[in-house]
C-alpha positions in Angstrom: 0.0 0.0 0.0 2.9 2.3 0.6 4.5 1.5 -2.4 1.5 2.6 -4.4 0.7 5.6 -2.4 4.7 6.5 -3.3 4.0 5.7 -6.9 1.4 8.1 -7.1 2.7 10.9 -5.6 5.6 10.8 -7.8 3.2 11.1 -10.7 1.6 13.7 -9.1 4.6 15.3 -8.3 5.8 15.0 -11.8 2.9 16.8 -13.1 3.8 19.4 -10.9 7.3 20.2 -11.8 6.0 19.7 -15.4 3.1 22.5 -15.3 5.9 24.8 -13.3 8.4 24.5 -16.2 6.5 27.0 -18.1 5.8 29.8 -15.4 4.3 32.4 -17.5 1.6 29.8 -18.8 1.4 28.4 -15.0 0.2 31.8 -13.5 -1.8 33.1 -16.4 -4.0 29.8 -16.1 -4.0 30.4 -12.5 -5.2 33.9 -13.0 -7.6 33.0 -15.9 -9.3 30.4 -13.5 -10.1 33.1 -11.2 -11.3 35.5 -13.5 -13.9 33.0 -14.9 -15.5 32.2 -11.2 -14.8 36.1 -10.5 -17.4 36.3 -13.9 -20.1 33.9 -12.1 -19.9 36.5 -8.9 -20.2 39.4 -10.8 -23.4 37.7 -12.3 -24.5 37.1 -9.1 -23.8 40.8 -8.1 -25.4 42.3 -11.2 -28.8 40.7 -10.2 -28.9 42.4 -6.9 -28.2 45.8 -8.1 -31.6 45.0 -9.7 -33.3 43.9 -6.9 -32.9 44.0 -3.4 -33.7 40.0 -2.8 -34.4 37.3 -4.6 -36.5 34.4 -4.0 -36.5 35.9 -0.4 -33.2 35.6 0.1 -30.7 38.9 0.5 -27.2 39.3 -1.3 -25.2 38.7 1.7 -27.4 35.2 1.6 -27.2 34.5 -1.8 -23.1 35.0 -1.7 -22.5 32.3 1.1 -24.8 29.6 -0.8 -22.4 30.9 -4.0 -19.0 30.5 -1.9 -20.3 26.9 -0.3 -20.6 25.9 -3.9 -17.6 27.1 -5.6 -15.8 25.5 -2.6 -17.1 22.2 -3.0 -16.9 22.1 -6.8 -13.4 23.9 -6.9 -12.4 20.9 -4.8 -13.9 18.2 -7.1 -12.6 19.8 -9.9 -8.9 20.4 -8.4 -8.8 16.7 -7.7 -11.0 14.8 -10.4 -12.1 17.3 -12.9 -9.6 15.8 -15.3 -11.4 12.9 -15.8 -13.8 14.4 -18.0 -10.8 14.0 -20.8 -11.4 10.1 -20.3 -13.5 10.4 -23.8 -10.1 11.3 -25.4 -8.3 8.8 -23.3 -10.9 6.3 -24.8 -10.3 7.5 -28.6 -7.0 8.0 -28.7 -6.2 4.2 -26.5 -4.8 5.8 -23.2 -7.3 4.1 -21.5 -5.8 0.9 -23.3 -2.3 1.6 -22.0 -3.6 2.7 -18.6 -5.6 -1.0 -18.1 -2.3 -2.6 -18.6 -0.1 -1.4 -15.7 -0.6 -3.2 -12.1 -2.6 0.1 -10.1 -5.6 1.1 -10.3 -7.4 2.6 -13.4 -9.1 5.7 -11.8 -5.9 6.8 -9.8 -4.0 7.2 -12.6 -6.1 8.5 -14.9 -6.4 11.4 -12.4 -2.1 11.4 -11.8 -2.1 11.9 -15.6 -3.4 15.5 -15.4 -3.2 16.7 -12.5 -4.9 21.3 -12.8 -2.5 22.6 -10.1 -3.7 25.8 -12.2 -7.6 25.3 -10.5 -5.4 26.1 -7.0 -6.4 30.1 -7.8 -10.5 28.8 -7.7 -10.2 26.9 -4.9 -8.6 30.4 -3.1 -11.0 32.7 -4.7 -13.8 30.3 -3.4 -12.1 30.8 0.2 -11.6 34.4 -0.2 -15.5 34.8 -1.1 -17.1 32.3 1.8 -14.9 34.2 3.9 -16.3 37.6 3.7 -19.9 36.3 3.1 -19.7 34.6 6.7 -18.6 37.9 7.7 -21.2 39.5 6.6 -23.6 37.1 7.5 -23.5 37.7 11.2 -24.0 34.3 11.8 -24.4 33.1 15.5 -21.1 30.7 15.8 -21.6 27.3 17.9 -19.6 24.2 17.9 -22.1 22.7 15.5 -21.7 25.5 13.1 -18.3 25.2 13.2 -18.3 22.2 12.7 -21.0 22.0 9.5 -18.9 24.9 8.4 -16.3 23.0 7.7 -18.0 20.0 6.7 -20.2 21.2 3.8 -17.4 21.9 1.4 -15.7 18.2 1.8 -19.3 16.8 1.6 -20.4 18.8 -1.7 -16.6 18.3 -3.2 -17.5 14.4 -2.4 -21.0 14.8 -4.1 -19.5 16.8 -7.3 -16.7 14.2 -7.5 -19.4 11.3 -7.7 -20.7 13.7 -10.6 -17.5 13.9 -12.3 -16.9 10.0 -12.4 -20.3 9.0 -13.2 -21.3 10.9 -16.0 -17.5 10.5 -17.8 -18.3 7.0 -17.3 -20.7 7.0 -20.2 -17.9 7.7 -22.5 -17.5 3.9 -22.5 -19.8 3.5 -24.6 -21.0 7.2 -26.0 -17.4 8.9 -26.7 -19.0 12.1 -27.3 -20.8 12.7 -23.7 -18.8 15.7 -22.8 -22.1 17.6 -23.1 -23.8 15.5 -21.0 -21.5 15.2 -18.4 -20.9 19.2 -18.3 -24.4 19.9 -18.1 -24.6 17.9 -14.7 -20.9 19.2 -13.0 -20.5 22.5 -14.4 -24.5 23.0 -14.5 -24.8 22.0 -11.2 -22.1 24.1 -10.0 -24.6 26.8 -11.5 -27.6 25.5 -9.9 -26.6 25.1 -6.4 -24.7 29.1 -6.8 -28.3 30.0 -6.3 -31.3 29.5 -3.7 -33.3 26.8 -5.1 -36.4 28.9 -4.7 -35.5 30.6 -7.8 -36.2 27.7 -9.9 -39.8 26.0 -10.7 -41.5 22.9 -8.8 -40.9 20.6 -12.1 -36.8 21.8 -12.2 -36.5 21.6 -8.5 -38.1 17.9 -8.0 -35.1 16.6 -10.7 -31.6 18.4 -9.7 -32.7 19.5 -6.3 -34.1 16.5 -4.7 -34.1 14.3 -7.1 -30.0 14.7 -8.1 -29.3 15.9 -4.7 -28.0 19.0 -5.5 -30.1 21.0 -3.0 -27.7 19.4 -0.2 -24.6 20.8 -1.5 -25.0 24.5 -0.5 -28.6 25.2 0.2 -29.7 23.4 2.9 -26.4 23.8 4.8 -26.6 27.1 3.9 -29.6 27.5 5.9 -28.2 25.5 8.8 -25.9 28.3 8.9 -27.9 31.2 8.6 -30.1 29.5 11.2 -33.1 30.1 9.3 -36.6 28.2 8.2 -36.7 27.4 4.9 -39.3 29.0 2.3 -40.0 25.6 1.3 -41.2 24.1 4.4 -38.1 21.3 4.7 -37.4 21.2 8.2 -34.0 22.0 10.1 -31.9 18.5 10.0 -32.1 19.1 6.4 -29.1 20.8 6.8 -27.3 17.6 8.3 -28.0 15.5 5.8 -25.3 16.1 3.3 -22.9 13.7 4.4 -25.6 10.8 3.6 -26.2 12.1 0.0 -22.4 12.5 -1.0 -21.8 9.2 0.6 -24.8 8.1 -1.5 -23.7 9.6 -4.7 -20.1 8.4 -4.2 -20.9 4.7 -3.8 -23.4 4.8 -6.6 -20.5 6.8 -9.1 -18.1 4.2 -7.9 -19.7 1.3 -8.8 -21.1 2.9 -12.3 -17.5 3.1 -12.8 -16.6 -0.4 -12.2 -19.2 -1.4 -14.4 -17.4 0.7 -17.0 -14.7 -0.8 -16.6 -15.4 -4.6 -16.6 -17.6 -3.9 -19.8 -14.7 -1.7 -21.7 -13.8 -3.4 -24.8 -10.5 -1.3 -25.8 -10.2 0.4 -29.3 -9.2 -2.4 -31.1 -12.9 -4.0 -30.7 
């Protein structure tokens, strides 16, 4: 076991002095990746200077659902989002060369490309949860703290279920990268927002349905320490643990199905 853990973090660590070899490009991705969330705030931002809530929720509100979310997914996509290239890994036999070596499949697929340049997100994200829970004027308990710190790791579990389970399909469709963006990157969207923005049919699917409403929402409101406009009671808020945990074993075993069922280029 330590053998392979050592194996991978020379990969990893290879990647690393790889993407740092060209240092302009390095910290102009780095920057560009914080421009494009810094874009999804401003969106956000530009909202409220046209009204004053929305959905019943205020800016300051609105901004901590936004920075649990960008935290969660910044951390998914920091240590899987590379997996959605697997459709190119599939076309062009990586995958075939990958099967072939004694570790597992999934680790290295994610060693191979490694976005140390989706660091600058994942402190943006910080940066902008910070100041919301400033503003926020939230009551701090133990609990709090504690679901503070929790939410984040949850949602990144719950996005990184995402990540594996809709690449999966490129097994058999090669050209799923539509599909599997709309569900990671468009639920990075969906849960930037309070979920009573959208309608009762849209809400049933990716809310409660996908599970995305337990990524920033209901924690959100755990936080904030108040009812929600929806009626779900309070230990809503707790429940996030069970639903990434949920997703996770469900993504993993899609994935080994993938696997076992793979048929390489040549067939």
């Amino acid at each position: 076991m330590g053998d392979t853990l050592r194996i991978y973090a020379k990969l990893i660590a290879a990647q690393g002095r790889s993407q740092a070899s060209y240092r302009f490009s390095f910290w102009l991705d780095l920057g560009s990746n914080v421009i494009i969330v810094g874009a999804d705030l401003l969106a956000v931002l530009v909202i409220f200077s046209r009204v004053p809530v929305l959905a019943g929720f205020s800016v300051t509100e609105t901004v901590l659902l936004f920075g649990l979310s960008l935290n969660a997914f910044s951390l998914a996509d920091l240590f899987v989002g590379n997996i959605e290239r697997i459709r190119f890994y599939v076309r062009f036999g990586t995958l075939d060369t990958v099967l072939i070596r004694p570790l597992g499949v999934l680790p290295q697929l994610l060693a191979l490309d490694v976005g140390f340049r989706r660091i600058g997100r994942i402190i943006y994200s910080l940066a902008v949860l910070t100041v919301a829970l400033v503003l926020a004027d939230i009551d701090w308990t133990p609990w709090r703290v504690v679901l503070l710190i929790a939410t984040p790791l949850f949602g990144a579990m719950f996005f990184c279920a995402f990540f594996i389970a809709t690449s999966t399909v490129a097994f058999w469709w090669i050209e799923s990268g539509e599909l599997a963006n709309a569900l990671t990157y468009g639920g990075r969207d969906f849960t930037s927002y309070p979920i009573t923005v959208y309608g009762n049919w849209f809400r049933r699917i990716f809310a409660f349905g996908l599970g995305f409403a337990f990524v920033a929402y209901y924690p959100g409101l755990a936080l904030l320490g108040r009812a929600d406009p929806l009626g779900g009671p309070m230990w809503l808020g707790l429940v996030s643990p069970v639903v990434a945990l949920a997703a996770g074993g469900v993504a993993a075993a899609f994935w080994r199905f993938g696997v076992r069922h793979y048929r390489s280029t040549g067939s």
